[in-house]
Residue, then its C-alpha position, 0 to 999 in steps of 0.5 A: x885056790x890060792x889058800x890051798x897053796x898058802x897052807x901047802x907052800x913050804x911042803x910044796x917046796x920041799x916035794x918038788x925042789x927043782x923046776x921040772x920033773x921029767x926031761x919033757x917039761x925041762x925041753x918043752x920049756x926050752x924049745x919055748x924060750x927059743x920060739x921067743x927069742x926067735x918071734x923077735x917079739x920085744x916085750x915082758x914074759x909072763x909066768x903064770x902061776x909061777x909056784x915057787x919061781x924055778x922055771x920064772x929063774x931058768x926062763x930068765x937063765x934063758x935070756x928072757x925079761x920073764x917075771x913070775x905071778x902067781x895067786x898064793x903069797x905064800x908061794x911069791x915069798x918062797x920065790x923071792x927069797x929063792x930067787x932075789x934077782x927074779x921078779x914077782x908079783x902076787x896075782x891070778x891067771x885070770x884076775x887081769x892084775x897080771x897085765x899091769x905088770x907090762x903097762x905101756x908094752x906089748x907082751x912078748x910071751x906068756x907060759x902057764x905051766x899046770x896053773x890054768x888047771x885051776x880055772x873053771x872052763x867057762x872062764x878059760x876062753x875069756x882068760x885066753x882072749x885076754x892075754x891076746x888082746x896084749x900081744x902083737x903078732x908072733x907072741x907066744x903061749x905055751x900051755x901045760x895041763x894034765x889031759x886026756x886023748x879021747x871022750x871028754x873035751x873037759x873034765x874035773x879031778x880031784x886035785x889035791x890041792x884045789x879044784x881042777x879040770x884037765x882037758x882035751x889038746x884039740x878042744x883046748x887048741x880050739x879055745x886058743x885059736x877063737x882067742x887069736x892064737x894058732x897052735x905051732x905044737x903039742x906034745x903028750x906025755x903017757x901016765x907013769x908012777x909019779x903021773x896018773x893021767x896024760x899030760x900036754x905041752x900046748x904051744x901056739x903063736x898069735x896071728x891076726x888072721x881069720x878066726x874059723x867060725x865053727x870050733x874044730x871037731x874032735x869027737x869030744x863033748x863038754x862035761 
C-alpha cells in the first residue's frame, strides 16, 4: 500500500489541499472530537492513516492530544513539514506499531479515515480487536469508508491507488461490536461527480458489556 502513496504523495498534496472534501466529512469529524472530549476519557488520539496530516492538525485545533500515523513516508514527511507542531509517526493501521506511541497510557481515541479501505477484510476484525484491547470503557472510534447499502457485506474496487474493499455499515458495525465496541451512529453519504459509490461515517464507543454470540443479520454475504 504504502509505495502507492509514496510515488503519489506530492500530486496527492496537490489534489486535495484541505482536509475535507464536503461539508459531512468536515461535521463527522467535528461531532467525533466532541464525543471525545465528552467520554472524559484521557489518553492520546490516534489518526490512522493520516495521509498528509490535515485532519491530525484540525483534531489537534480541536483540543485533542492527536497524533497522526500513517504507512507511506513520503505522506509523514509532506505532514510534518505542513504541520511542524503536529506529531507523526511512520506506521500501518494494522501493523501494531502504532500503539507504541501511547505506551503506558490507555488511548482515549482512534479515527481511521478512508484508511482501513486498505486492509484486507480478514484482517479487519484483528485490527479492530486490537485498538480495544488499548482502551478503557467510553473510548472512541470513528471509521470512514467508501460503502454500500444493500447486496454484499464486502466487496473489493478498483482504487486508484492500492487494493481496496468497501463495506456494508452493518456488517462492519458487526465487527466493531465482536471487537468490544458498540455503534453510537452512522451517516451515508449518496454517490455525486467527484464520489462514485456511498460513503459512511461509523461511530462507536467501547463498552465492556456482553458481546452477542451470533453477528446481526443484514441480508449480506462475504465476497
Amino acid at each position: 500500500m504504502q509505495r502507492g502513496y509514496d510515488t503519489l504523495a506530492r500530486e496527492y498534496e496537490r489534489t486535495f489541499p484541505e482536509p475535507f472534501q464536503t461539508p459531512l466529512e468536515r461535521h463527522a469529524v467535528e461531532a467525533f472530537a466532541q464525543h471525545v472530549r465528552e467520554s472524559g476519557v484521557g489518553g492520546p488520539v490516534v489518526d490512522v492513516g493520516c495521509g498528509t496530516g490535515h485532519v491530525t492538525a484540525v483534531l489537534r485545533e480541536q483540543g485533542l492530544p492527536a497524533t497522526g500515523v500513517d504507512p507511506s513516508e513520503a505522506m509523514v514527511a509532506i505532514a510534518r513539514e505542513s504541520h511542524p507542531d503536529v506529531p507523526f509517526e511512520v506506521a500501518g493501521p494494522d501493523s501494531g506499531q502504532w500503539t507504541a506511541l501511547a505506551e503506558g497510557h490507555d488511548l482515549a481515541a482512534v479515527l481511521a479515515r478512508f484508511s482501513l479501505i486498505h486492509v484486507p477484510p480478514e484482517r479487519v476484525p484483528g485490527v479492530l480487536e486490537s485498538w480495544a484491547e488499548r482502551m478503557p470503557e467510553g473510548g472512541v472510534v470513528m471509521l470512514a469508508f467508501q460503502a454500500m447499502d444493500r447486496g454484499r457485506a464486502v466487496v473489493s474496487f478498483d482504487h486508484a491507488v492500492a487494493p481496496a474493499w468497501r463495506w456494508h455499515p452493518e456488517v462492519m458495525a458487526d465487527h466493531l461490536l465482536r471487537a468490544g465496541f458498540r455503534e453510537v451512529w452512522h451517516s451515508m453519504s449518496r454517490p455525486d461527480e467527484d464520489h462514485r459509490f456511498p460513503e459512511c461515517h461509523l461511530l462507536a464507543m467501547r463498552s465492556l458489556g456482553p458481546i452477542p454470540q451470533e453477528p446481526a443479520s443484514c441480508g449480506c454475504r462475504v465476497e
